[in-house]
N, C-alpha and C positions, 0 to 999 in steps of 0.2 A: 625132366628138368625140375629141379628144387627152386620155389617160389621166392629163397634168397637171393634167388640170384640178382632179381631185379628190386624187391621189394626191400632189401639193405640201402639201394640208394636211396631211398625214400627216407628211411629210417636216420639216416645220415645229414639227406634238409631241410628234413625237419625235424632234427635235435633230438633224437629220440636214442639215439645211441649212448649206450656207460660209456665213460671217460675210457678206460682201457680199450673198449671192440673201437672206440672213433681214432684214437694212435692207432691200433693196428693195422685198422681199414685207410687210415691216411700213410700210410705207410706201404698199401700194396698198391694204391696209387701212382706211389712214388718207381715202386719198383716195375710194375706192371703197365708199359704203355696200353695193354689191348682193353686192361681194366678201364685205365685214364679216359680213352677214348669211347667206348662205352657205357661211363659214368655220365660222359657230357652229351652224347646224344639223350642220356634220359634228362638230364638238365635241362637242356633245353628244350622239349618237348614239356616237362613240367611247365616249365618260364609261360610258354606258350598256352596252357592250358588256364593256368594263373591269371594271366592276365585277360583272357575271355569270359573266364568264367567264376573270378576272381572274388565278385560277391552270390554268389549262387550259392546254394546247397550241392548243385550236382557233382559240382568237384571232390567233395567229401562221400557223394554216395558210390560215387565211380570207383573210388580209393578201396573202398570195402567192399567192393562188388569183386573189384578183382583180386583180394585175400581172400575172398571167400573161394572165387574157382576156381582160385591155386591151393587152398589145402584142403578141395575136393579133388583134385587133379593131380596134384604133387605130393611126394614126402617129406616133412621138417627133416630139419638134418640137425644135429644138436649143437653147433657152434655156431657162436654169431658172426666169424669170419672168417669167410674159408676161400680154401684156393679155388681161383676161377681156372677153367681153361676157356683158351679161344674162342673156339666155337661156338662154348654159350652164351661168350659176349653178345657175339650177334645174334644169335638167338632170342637172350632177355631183350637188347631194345628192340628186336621185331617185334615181341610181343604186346613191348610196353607200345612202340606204335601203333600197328595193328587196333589193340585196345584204345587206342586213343583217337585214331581216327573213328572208329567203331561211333563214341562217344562222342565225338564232332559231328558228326553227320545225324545223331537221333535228338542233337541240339543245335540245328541249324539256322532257326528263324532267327532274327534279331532281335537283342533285347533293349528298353528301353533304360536300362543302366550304361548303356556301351554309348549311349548319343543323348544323354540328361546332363549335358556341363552350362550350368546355368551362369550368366556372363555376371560379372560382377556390378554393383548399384554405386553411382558417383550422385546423390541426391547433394546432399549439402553444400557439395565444391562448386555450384555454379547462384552461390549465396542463396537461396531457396531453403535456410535454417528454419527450422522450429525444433521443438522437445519430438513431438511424433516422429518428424520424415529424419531425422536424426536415429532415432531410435528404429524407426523402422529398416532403415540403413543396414545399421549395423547387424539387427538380426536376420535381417535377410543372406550379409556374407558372410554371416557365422553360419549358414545353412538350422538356422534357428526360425523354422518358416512357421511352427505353430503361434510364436509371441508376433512373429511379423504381420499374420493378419488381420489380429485386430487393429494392429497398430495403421496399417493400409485401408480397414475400413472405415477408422475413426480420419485420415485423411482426406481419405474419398468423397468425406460430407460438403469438404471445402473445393478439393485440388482433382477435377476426374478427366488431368491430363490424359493422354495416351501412355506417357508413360508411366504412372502409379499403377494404371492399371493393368497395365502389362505385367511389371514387377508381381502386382498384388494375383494375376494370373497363373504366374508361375509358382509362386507359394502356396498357392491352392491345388496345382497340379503334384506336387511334392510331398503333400499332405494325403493327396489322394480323396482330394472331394471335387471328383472329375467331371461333373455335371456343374459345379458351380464354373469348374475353371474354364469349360469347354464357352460356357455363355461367355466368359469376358475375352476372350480367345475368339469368339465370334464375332461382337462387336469390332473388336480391330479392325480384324480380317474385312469389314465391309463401309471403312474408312479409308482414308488417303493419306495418312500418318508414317513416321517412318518405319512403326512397329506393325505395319500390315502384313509385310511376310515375313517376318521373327511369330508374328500370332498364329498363319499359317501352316510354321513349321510348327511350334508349339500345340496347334492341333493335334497334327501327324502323330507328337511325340505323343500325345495322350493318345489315340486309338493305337498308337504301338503299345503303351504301356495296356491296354486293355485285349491285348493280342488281335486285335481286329487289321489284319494286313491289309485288307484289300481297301479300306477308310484309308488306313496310312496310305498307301500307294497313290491311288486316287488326288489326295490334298497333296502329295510329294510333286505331282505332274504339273500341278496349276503354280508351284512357286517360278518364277523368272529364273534364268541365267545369270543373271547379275546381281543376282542376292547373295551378299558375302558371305554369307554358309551355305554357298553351293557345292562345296566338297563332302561337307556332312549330306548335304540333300542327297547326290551322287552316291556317296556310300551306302549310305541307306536304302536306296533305290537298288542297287549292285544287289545286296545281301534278300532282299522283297524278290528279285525274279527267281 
């Protein structure tokens, strides 16, 4: 089996194709149901792959892992668009699955990009204006967390609600100064505030981000049932066993 066979659609979504081979190739498409349908099984296992693994490196090394043991395995063929038959249809996307799954299962744990959607900050709208909590605001949902923490430390002198320090928590968990975040994350967690199991979960996510599963797990077990990101908890927990 020639490594075109599957590694052309590739080629194809990601625009990598001369203007002439992407008409010709859209064109066997057209002509070629067994192509059509071939084409989108690898589509959509890409789709799938993408959005797992979306901001990773692995998606990229995976791509060259398997050009590489297809033209140690396989012969180029010298056209960039050639007649498929059948049978290699199915063929190429078992491979690409196969491969893919292969690649799923040696990346199985959960990462802490798939469950970091940090909720957005309404400081100002309940009148509670200054220049800082303004500013802090803003750069917090620009995802601008390095200018937001001072701006949250210079608040903190005055205002050491539960929630500045929450917000000011999760800016620091983002930045990746995990010992600082894990302390204000603590504190929460051993108050009666509304933010005592958003800090909990916010723990979690910091020993997820530090690969440490069985910390994640552990704090995932002590959040309640009725904490409104209890589907995230759940998922999280699903992907941990």
């Amino acid at each position: 089996m020639n490594e075109e066979h599957f590694l052309e659609f590739d080629e194809y979504l990601q625009g990598e194709m001369a203007v002439e081979d992407k008409l010709a190739f859209e064109q066997q498409l057209r002509d070629q149901p067994d192509l059509a349908m071939a084409f989108e099984t690898y589509k959509e296992l890409q789709l799938h792959l993408e959005n797992k693994f979306g901001q990773a490196n692995e998606l990229k090394a995976f791509k060259e892992n398997l050009k590489g043991i297809s033209k140690a395995h396989f012969k180029m063929s010298t056209p960039k668009v050639i007649a498929f038959k059948p049978w290699y249809y199915a063929v190429a996307a078992s491979v690409v699955v196969l491969f893919g799954l292969f690649f799923l299962n040696q990346n199985s744990n959960p990462v802490f990009e798939d469950y970091n959607q940090p909720e957005t900050a309404f400081f100002t709208e309940r009148g509670e204006a200054n220049d800082n909590l303004k500013l802090a605001q803003d750069a917090f949902n620009e995802k601008k967390y390095k200018e937001a923490i001072p701006l949250f430390e210079t608040i903190l002198k005055t205002d050491t609600s539960a929630e500045i320090q929450y917000f000011y928590g999760i800016a620091l968990l983002d930045e990746n100064r995990l010992p600082e975040a894990e302390a204000v994350f603590t504190t929460l967690k051993t108050g009666n505030s509304i933010y005592k199991n958003k800090a909990i979960w916010s723990l979690a996510l910091s020993k997820l981000k530090q690969k440490d599963y069985k910390s994640c797990k552990e704090l995932l077990l002590t959040i309640p049932e009725d904490y409104e990101g209890n589907d995230q908890v759940d998922a999280l927990l699903e992907e941990l066993d």
